[in-house]
N, C-alpha and C positions, 0 to 999 in steps of 0.2 A: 554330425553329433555322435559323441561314443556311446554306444549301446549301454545301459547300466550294467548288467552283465559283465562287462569291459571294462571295466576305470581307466581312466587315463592314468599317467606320473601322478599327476595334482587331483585333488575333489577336494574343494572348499578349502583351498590352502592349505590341505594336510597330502604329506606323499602315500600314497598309496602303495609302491612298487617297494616295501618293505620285506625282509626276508623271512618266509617262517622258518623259523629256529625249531623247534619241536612239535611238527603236523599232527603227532600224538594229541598232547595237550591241546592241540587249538580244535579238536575235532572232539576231544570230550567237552568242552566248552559249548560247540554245538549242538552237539547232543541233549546236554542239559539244557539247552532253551527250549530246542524240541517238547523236551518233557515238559517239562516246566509249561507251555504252551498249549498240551496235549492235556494237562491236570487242572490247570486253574484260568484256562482262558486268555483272551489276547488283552483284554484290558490291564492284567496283572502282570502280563508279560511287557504290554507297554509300559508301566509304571516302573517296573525293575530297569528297564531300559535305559529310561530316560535319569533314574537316581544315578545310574553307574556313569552313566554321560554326565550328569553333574560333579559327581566325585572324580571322574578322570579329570575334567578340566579344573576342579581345584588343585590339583595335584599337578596338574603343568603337562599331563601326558601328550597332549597336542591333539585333540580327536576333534571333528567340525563340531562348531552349534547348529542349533537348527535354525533356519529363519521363517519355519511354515509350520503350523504343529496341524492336529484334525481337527476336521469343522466343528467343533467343538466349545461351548463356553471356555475359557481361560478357569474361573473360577468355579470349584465345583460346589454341587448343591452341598451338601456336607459341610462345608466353609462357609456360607454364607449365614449371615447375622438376619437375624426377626424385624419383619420391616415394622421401623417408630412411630409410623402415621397413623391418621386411621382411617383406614383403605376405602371406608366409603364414603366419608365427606369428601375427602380426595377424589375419588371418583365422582362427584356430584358437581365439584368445581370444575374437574374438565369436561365434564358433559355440556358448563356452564361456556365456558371456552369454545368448544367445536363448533356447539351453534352460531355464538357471536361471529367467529371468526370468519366460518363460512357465509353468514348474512354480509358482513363487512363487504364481500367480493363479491356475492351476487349482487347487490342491491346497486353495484356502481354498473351493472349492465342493463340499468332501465333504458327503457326505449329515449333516445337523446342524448345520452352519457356513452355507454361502451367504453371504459376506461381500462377495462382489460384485471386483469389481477394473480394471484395464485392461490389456490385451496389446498393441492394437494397436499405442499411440502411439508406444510404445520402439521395436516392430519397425520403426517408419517411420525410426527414427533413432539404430540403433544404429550406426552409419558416421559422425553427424555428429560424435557423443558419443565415439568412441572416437579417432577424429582428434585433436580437443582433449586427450584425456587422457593421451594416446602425444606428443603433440610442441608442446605450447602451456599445457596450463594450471600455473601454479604453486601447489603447498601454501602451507603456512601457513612453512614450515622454508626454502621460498627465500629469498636475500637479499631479494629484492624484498618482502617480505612477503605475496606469495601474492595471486592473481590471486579474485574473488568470481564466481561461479555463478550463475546465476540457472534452476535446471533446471524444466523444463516439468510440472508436476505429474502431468500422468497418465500420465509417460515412469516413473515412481518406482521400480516395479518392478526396473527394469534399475537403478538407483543400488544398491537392494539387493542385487543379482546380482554386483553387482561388488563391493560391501563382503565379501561372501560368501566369493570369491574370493580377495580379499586377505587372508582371514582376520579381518578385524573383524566381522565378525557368523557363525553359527553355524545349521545345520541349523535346530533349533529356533527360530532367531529366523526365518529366513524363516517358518517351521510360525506366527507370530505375527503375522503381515500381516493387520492389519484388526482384531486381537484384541488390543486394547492389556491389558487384563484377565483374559480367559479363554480367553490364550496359554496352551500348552501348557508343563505343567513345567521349567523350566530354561533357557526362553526367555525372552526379553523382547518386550514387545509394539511391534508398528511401524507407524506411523500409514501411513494409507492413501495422503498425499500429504506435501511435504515442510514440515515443520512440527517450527520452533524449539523451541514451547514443550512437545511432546511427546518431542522427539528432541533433546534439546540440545545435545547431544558430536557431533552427527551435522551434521543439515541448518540452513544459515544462516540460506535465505532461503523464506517463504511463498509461492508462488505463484501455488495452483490455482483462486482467487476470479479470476475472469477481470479481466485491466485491469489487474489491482494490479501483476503483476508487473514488465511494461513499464516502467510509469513509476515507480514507486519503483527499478528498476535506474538509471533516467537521474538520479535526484535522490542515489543511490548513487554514482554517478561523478564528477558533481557536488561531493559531499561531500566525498572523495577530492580532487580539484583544491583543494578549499575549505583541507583541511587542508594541503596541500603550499605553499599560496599564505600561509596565517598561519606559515608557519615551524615546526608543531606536531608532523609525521611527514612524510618524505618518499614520495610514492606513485608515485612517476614511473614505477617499473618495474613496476605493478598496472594491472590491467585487468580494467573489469566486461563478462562476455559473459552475456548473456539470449537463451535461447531460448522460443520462443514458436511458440504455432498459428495457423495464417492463420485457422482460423475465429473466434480468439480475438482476432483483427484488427480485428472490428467494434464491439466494446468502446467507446466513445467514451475509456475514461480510457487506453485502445492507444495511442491515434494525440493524445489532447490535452496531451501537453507536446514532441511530436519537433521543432518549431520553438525550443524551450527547450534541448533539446540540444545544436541545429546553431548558438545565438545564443551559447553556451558554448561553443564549439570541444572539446564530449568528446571526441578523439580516442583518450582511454579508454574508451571503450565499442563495443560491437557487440552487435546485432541478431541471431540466429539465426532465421529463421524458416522453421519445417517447413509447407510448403506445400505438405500430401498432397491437398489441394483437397477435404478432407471437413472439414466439421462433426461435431455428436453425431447427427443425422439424416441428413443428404445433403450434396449439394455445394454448398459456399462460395460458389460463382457459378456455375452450372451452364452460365445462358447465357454465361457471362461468360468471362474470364482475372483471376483473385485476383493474378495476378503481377503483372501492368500493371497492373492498377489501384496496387496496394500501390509499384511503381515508382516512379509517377506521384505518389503521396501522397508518399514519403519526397524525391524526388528535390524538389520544390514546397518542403517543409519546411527541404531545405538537408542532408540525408543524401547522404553516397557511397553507391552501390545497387550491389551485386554481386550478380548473376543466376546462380544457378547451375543448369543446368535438364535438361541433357542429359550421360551420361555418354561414357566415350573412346571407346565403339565407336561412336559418332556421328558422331565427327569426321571418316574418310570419306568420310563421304556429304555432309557440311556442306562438306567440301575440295573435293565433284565438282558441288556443287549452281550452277555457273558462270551459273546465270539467276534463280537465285535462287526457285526453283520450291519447292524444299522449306523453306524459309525462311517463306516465304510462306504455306505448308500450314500450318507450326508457329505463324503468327501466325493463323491464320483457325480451326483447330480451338478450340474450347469446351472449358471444364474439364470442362462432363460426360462429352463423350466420351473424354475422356486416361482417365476417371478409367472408362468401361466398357471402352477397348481393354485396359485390366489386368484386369478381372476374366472378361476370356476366352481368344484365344490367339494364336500367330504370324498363325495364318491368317484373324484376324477383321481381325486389325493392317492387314495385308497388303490386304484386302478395302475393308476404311473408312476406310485415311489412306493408302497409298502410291497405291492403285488411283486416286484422286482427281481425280489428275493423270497424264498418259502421261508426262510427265519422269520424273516420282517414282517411278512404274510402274518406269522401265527400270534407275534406280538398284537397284531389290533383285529385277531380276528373275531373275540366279542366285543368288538366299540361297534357303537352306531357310529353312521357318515358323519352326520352333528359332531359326535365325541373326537372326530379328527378334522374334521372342521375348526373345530373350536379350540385345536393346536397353537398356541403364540408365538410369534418369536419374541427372538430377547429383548430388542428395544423396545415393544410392547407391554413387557413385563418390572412393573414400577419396584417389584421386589429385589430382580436381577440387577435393575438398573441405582439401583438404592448401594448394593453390594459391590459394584462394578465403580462408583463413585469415589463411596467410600475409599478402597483399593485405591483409586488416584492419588486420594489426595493424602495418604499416608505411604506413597513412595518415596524416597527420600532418596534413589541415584539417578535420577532424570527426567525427563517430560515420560507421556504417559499419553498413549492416544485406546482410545475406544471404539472398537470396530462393532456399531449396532446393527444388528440386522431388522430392517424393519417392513414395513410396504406402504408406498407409494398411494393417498388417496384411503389410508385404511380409516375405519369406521364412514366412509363417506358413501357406503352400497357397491352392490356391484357393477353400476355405471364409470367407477372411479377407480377402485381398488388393483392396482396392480396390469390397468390399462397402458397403452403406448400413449395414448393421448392426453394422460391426465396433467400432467404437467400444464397446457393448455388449456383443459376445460376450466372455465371460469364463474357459470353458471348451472344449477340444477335444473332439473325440469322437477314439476309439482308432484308427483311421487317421489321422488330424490326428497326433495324438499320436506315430505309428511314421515317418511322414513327416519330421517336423521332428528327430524322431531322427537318421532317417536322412542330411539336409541338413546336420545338424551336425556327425555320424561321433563320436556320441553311446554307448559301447558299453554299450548298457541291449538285453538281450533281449526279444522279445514276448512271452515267459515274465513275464518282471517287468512286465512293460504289462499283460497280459493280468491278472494276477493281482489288482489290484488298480488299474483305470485314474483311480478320484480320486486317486490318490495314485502317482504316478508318483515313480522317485527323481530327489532332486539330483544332481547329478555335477560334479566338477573334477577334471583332470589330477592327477598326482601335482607335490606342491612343486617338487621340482626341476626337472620339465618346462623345455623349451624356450621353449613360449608361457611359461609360468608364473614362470620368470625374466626374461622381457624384459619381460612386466609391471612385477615389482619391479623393477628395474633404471632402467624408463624412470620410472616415478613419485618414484623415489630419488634421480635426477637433477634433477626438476622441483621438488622439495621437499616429497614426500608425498602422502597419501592426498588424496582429494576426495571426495565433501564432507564438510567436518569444522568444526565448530564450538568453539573455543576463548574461555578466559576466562580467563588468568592473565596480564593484561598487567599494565600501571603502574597506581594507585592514586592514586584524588583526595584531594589534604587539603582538610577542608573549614573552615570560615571558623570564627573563634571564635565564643566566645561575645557578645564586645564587640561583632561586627559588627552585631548584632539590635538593641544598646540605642537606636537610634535611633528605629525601628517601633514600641518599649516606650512610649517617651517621649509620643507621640499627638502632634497638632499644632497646639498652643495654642490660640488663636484664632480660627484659617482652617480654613476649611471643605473637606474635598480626600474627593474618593470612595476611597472600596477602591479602585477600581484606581491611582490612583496614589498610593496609599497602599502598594500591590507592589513601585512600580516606583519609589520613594524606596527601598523597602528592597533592590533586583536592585542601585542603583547603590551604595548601601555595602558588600554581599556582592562588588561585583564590585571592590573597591579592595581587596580580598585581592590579593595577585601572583600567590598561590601558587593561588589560584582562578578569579580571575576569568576569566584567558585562556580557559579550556574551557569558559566557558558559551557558549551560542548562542543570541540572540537572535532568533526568525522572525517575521515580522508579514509581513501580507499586506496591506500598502497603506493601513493606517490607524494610522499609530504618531503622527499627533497629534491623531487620537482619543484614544488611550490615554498620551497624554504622554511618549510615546518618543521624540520628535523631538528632545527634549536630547540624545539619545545620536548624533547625527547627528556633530557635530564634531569629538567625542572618539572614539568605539570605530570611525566609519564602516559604510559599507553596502558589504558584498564586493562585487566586480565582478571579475572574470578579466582586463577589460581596463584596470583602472583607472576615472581619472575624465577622460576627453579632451574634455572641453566644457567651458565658466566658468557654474556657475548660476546663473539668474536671479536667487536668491537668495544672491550671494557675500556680499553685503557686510554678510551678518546673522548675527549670532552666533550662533545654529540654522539655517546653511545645509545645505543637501543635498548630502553629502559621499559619494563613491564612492570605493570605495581595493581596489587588487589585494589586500592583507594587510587590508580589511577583516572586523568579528568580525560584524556584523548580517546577517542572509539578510532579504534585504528581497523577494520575493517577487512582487509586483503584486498584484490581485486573481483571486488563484490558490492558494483552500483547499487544494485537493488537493494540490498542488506543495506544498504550507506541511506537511503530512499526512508528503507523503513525507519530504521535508528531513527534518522531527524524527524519522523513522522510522530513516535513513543515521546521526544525530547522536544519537538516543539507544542504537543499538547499537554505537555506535564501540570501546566498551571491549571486544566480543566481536571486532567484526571488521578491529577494529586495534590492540586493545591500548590504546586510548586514551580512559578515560571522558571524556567530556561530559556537559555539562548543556542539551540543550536546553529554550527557557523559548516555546512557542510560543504568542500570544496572539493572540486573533481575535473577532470576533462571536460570544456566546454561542450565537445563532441556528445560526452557519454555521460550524458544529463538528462533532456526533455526531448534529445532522440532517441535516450535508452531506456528511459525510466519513466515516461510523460505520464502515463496512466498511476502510477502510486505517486507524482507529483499532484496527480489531479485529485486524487485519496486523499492526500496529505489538505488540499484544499478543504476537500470534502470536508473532511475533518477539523479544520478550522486550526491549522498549525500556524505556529510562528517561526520567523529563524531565516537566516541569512544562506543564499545558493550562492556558491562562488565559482563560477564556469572560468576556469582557471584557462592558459594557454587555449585565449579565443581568437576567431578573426579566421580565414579561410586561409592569409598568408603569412601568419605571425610566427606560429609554432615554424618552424621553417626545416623541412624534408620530410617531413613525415607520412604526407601524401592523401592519399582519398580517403582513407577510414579515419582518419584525425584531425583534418582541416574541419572547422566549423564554421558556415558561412550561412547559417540562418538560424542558430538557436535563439536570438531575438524575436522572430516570428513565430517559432514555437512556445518560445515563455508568453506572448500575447494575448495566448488563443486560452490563457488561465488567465481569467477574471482577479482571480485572488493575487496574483501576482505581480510584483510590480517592479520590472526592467529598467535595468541600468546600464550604461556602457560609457563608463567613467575615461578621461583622458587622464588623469593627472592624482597624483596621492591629497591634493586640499581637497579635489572636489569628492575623492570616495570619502572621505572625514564629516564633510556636511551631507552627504548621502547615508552615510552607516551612523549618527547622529538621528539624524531626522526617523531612520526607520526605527532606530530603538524606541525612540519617542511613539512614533503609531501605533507601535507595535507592542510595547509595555509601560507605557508613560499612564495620564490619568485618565483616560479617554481610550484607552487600547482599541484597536481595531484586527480584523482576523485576515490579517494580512503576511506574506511570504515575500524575500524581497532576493532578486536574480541581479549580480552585478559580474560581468564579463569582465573581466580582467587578464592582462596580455604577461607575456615572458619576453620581453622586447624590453631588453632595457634600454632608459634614453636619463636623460638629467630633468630630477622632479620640481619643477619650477617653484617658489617661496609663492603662498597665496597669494595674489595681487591685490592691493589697497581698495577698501571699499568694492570687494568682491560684492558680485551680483549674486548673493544666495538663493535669492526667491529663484529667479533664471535656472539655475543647479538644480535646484528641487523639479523645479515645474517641468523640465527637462532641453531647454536651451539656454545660452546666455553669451553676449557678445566681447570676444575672448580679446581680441584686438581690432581695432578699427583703423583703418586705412586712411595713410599719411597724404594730402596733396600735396607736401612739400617736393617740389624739385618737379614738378609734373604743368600741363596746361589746366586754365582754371575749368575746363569745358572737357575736363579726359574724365571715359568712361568710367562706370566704376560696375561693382556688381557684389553679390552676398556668396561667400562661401561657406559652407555646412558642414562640420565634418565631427565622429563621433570616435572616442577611444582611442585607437592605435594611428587613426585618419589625420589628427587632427596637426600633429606635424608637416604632415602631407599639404593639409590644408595653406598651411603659417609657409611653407617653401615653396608655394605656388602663389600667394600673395606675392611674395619679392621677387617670384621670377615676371610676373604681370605687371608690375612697376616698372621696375628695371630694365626688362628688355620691350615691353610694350606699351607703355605710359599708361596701364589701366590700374585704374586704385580698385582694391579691395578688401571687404572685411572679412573677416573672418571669426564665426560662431564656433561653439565649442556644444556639442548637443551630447547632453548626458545623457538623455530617454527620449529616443520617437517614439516607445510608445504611450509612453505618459504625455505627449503633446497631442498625440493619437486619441487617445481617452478624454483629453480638456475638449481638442475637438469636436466628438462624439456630444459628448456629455453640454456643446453650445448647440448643438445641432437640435437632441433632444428638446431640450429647453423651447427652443424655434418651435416647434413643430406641435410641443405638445401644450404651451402654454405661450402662446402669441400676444396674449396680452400684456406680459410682464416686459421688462425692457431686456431691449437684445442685450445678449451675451455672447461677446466679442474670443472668437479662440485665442488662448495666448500666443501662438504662432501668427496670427494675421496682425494683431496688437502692435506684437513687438518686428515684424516685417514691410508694415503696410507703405511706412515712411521711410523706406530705406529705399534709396535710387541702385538700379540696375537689376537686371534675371539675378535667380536665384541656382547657385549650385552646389549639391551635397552628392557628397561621396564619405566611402567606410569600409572598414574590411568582412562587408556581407554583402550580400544577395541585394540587387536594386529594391527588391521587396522591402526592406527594410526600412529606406528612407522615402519610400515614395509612398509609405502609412499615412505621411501630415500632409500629400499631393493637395488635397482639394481644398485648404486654409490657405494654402500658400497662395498671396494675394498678386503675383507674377509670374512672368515665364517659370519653368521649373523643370530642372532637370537634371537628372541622378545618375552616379555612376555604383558600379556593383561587383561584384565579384561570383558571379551567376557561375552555376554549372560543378563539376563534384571538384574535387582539390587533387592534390599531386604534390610529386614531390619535387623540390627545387630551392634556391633562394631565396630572399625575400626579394630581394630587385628585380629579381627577376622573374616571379611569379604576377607579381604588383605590377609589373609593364605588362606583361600581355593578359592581363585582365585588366589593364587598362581603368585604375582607381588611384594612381600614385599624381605624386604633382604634377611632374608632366603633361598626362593625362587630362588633369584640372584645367589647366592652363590652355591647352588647346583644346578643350569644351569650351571654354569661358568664350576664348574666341568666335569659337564656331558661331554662339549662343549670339555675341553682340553683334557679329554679320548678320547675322539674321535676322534681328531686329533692324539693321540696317544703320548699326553706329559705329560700323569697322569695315575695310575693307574686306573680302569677301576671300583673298587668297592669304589675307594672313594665317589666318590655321594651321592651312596645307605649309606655307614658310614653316611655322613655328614645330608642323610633326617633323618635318626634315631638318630640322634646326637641332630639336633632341633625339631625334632617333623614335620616336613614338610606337614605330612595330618591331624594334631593336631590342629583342630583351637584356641584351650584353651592352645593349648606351645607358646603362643606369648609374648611377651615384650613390660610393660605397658611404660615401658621408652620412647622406639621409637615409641607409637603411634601418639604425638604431640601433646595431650593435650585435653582437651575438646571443645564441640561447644558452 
């Protein structure tokens, strides 16, 4: 590292190894600061500093910004505005809060429960949250259409406290924290952190999976611009606020889209961040400051940074601190020690930060221990944080994050405050307990404490109360309760039937894969009027990969700022078109970001009244390998919208090799409930697949369901629907594609079932006629759109069985439709045998699976397909093996038929049945 002393060429992008032209002048310029420094102090000298660094860079001279200023509030006292509330009922209502919140957690650790919970985090932050809620956030009822939350998950507690409060939730329902099930009679149970899919009427947004929340807020606010920008709802007067933990800062998916935000000018959005300097273990940066660092990040990224760090009774001493002595202290002490001066006392304070220095000494040398005890910081301080709000939300060049300094467990005693442990502790002990009583002027006697300390009572003012009215009052004004989750907005009509017949039709001659054999049918669905506008189109950087780039001239690629440059490719009828009212989210190479987008755009219809259809399509790979956990959010959250795992199948995509090939994202889309997998062969059946789900999904009955359909880049010829197609079969997820000829065969020749999904199912259809033809076995051959939705019918007869024996059995649709079909059973596909061996235990025969097991590589398709051993061939000498065995074939035909084709040959394959190129 170069010594500061030293400069390198470069510091901060500016050259340093400039020539002095006149040492004269540059040395009276020194000199004057001297003075200047020597007269009026270093606070005045910082101020001139920093204006002339303002005025240089308006002026283009090229000198660095800063990205770290002093530990220091952002806004000074001097600037700040007279807080509007009035500061003691306020203060009565959260007394009213801490207690609840904290009863909420103890009380689920009665002796037989131990449900576990969190105290601290809310106590850090019940000032920041009540600020917001008293004079900035909007319900759902304000013209604006009500501002979006983003609350800090293990703050929850206190969200309940205050539902409480208001009267939407009840004694018993707190008695139900953690106990979604085996809540106490007459309650309902309430998830331990905020969560859509268990609390629906309740909480919006998921949060408490670290990472997720951040950036899916920013692709939230995003979205909101997005729709304001297509003409589709006006959001102008909405604003998404997220709060967030510094330790939750180190997240990579935290900090990996804030440059996304500041390049979108969100000036609808802000940052919260409680910055108690603890983690679930210990401190964030013990040696460090989590502040400046996080500064430094956000300020780099293109964020407005408001520091808010120290409370009013600071200011003072920051007014008297003329050398800059105490300033200085503030920037040179360590997060660990702020974070041990709190969990001791005035006199430790006193001892190891004032004593430091003989300035800073003389500053509090007549306060009592108390009077620096009784020091706040600034998330603490409802005034600063009123100011520091404010400030957000009348920035108008970009998002806007708040770095609160607060402490971990504050007002909860010295048991809690600024402990390693507190994170953890979930319970008080009965002094804790009679203290915070007494802190909140709580009128619960030691009698009632004493009698029963798990179970301490709730308490709220009486309704009419003074706090208890300016509550209602101020949330009546802002437009309602928070947080609250609604769904009775506007209604998608969805596209006729006519729209489909196109995808029915198959496509003559020409050879076109499944996927754009989708995306022929997205551009007819999308020439509805009355539809198409609300679909959303996401891709992340490969949309002529997947033949999306027609969509370029016509729908465009949204941009906020338009299209201010002439493409290189103007002059071509699929040029690369940007437009402020464009409908495409074009992304980059940015899964995650693509994640959140459809997460903002598939819950639009809750959290704006406005359904959408997000259609997000990506690398089958880098889907629910890359992204599983904001897949699982997006569940949480109860999205809607179409995954299109584009170029799927372990040997479809063909050379690409082991980070590309996907050979089990089917079993990864399974393991989401909410999800519901497809693995289509053919353009009719994705038509009655992508029908059907619009229907569940926004038809009259909607259901909060997400729908994954694999789709390959193998192009082969799209067959014309076949007459009296078996729909139900399609939907349910098999159905029998051809059935096998006795013609030209003995009446007594074997036969058997062949299973084959997606890109298989040719495989399947050329393994029938070689088992005819060269072995006189008939066979049929199934076309299975969803093991795992046979998987689930399964499951879901099974259930049935077990748990209500008296009703009449429920027959799986796999055994149903298998039970009467003569010969073993064999499925093969381009994944993992996991795959097909989901429906094993229904399947009412022999059964046996081929797969494409182990990581990918790069090669042919012929040739990859023969020695993973899942191609016809393959089929065809299983089938064998499968009837020897049964003892209805001779026992060396097999072995004949692998040396017949070459079976360990990868070079004896058939360029015929490969399906063509990518």
């Amino acid at each position: 590292m170069i010594p500061r002393e030293q400069p390198g060429p470069i510091l901060n992008g500016v050259p340093t190894n400039l020539p002095d032209t006149d040492q004269e002048e540059t040395q009276e310029w020194v000199d004057s600061l001297d003075q200047m420094i020597d007269a009026d102090g270093r606070n005045r000298a910082r101020y001139l500093m920093l204006k002339l660094n303002e005025r240089a860079r308006e002026r283009q001279i090229g000198v660095p910004s800063f990205t770290s200023t002093d530990y220091v509030n952002t806004i000074p006292h001097d600037r700040e505005l007279a807080y509007p509330g009035d500061e003691a009922l306020e203060e009565r209502f959260r007394h009213l809060l801490r207690w609840n919140a904290a009863v909420t957690v103890h009380r689920q650790q009665r002796p037989g429960i131990g449900v576990g919970g969190h105290i601290a985090t809310y106590a850090s932050a019940v000032q920041l949250y009540e600020v917001g809620m008293n004079h900035f956030w909007h319900g759902k009822d304000h013209p604006s259409g009500g501002d979006q939350i983003f609350f800090q998950g293990h703050a929850s507690p206190g969200m309940y406290a205050r539902a409480y409060l208001e009267g939407r939730l009840t004694e018993a329902d707190l008695d139900g924290f953690r106990q979604e099930y085996s809540r106490p009679k007459g309650g309902r149970g309430l998830p331990s952190y905020p969560h859509p899919r268990r609390m629906p009427d309740f909480w919006e947004f998921p949060t408490v999976s670290m990472g997720i929340g951040p950036l899916n807020a920013i692709y939230q606010a995003q979205f909101n611009r997005y729709l304001e920008n297509r003409g589709i709802k006006d959001t102008s007067g909405q604003h998404v606020w997220a709060f967030l933990g510094d330790g939750e800062m180190d997240e990579p998916e935290s900090r990996g889209a804030l440059q996304f935000a500041a390049n979108e000018g969100l000036n609808n959005l802000t940052f919260v961040i409680n910055c108690n300097l603890q983690r679930l273990d210990g401190p964030v940066r013990g040696n460090g400051k989590i502040i400046q660092e996080l500064e430094s990040f956000f300020r780099g990224a293109g964020w407005n940074v408001i520091k808010l760090i120290w409370g009013s009774n600071w200011d003072p001493l920051l007014d008297a601190d003329r050398d800059g002595a105490l300033v200085n202290l503030m920037n040179s002490t360590s997060d660990g020690d702020y974070q041990t001066f709190k969990a001791n006392d005035g006199a430790y304070v006193r001892k190891h930060f004032f004593d430091k220095d003989p300035r800073t000494s003389a500053m509090v040398r007549d306060w009592t221990d108390d009077q620096i005890w009784a020091l706040r910081r600034g998330g603490h301080d409802y005034r600063k944080i009123y100011n520091a709000y404010r400030a957000a939300t009348e920035f108008n060049g970009g998002p806007t994050v708040i770095l609160a300094h607060t402490i971990k467990g504050y007002f909860l005693g010295s048991h809690f405050a600024g402990r390693n442990a507190t994170h953890q502790m979930k319970k008080m002990a009965l002094d804790d307990l009679k203290g915070l009583r007494d802190r909140c002027d709580i009128p619960i006697s030691d009698a009632q404490l004493e009698s029963d300390p798990y179970q301490p009572p709730y308490y709220r003012d009486p309704e009419n109360s003074e706090a208890m009215q300016y509550m209602f009052e101020h949330r009546r004004a802002l437009g309602g309760f928070l947080p609250e989750r609604r769904t009775t907005g506007k209604k998608l009509e969805l596209p006729a039937d006519s729209a489909y017949r196109g995808a029915r039709k198959g496509s003559g001659n020409q050879k076109i894969a499944t996927t754009m054999a989708f995306v022929r049918l997205l551009k007819d669905l999308m020439r509805d009027k009355n539809f198409g506008p609300y679909v959303v189109p996401i891709i992340p950087d490969e949309a002529r990969t997947f033949g999306m780039d027609s969509f370029f001239p016509t729908i465009k690629i949204y941009n906020p700022n338009g299209q201010n440059y002439t493409p290189v490719d103007h002059d071509l009828m699929l040029s690369y078109r940007e437009a402020r009212n464009g409908q495409i989210l074009h992304m980059g190479i940015n899964e995650t970001g693509s994640v959140g987008a459809f997460t903002a755009a598939g819950t639009s219809y809750a959290t704006h009244g406005r359904p959408m259809v997000p259609i997000y399509i990506f690398y089958s790979m880098f889907g629910f390998q890359r992204t599983g956990d904001f897949m699982w959010a997006a569940a949480d959250q109860l999205a809607k919208g179409f995954f299109l795992g584009a170029t799927a199948g372990r040997t479809t995509l063909t050379g690409e090799g082991t980070q590309h090939m996907d050979g089990h994202s089917p079993i990864l889309a399974s393991t989401n409930t909410a999800v519901v997998s497809y693995d289509p062969a053919y353009g009719y059946e994705i038509s009655h697949i992508v029908q059907d789900g619009l229907r569940r999904m926004y038809g009259d009955e909607p259901e909060d369901l997400m729908y994954y359909l694999t789709v390959y880049n193998e192009p082969m010829v799209q067959p014309r629907e076949p007459e009296n197609v078996d729909v139900e079969g399609i939907l349910k997820g098999f159905y029998l594609l051809k059935e096998g000829s006795m013609a030209g065969v003995n009446p007594d020749a074997r036969r058997a079932q062949l299973l084959a999904s997606g890109v298989a199912v040719p495989w399947a259809l050329e393994a029938q006629r070689l088992l005819k033809e060269d072995w006189g076995v008939v066979a049929d051959v199934w076309s299975v759109t969803s093991w795992g939705e046979l998987r689930r019918d399964g499951l879901e007869s099974d259930e049935q069985a077990f748990l209500h024996p008296e009703r009449e059995e429920r027959v799986p649709y796999v055994t149903a439709r298998l039970q009467d079909r003569p010969g073993p059973v064999l499925a093969t596909s381009d994944y993992m045998r996991a795959v097909p061996d989901q429906i094993r235990e229904w399947v009412p025969t022999d059964y046996v699976t081929l797969g494409a097991d182990g990581f990918g590589f790069s090669d042919t398709r012929p040739a990859a397909r023969r020695h993973l051993h899942i191609d016809a061939v393959s089929l065809v000498v299983r089938t064998l093996q499968v009837l020897a065995r049964r003892g209805e074939l001779p026992v060396d035909w097999s072995r004949k038929a692998a040396d017949r084709y070459g079976l360990l040959d990868v070079h004896a394959t058939e360029v015929d049945t490969a399906g063509g190129e990518s």
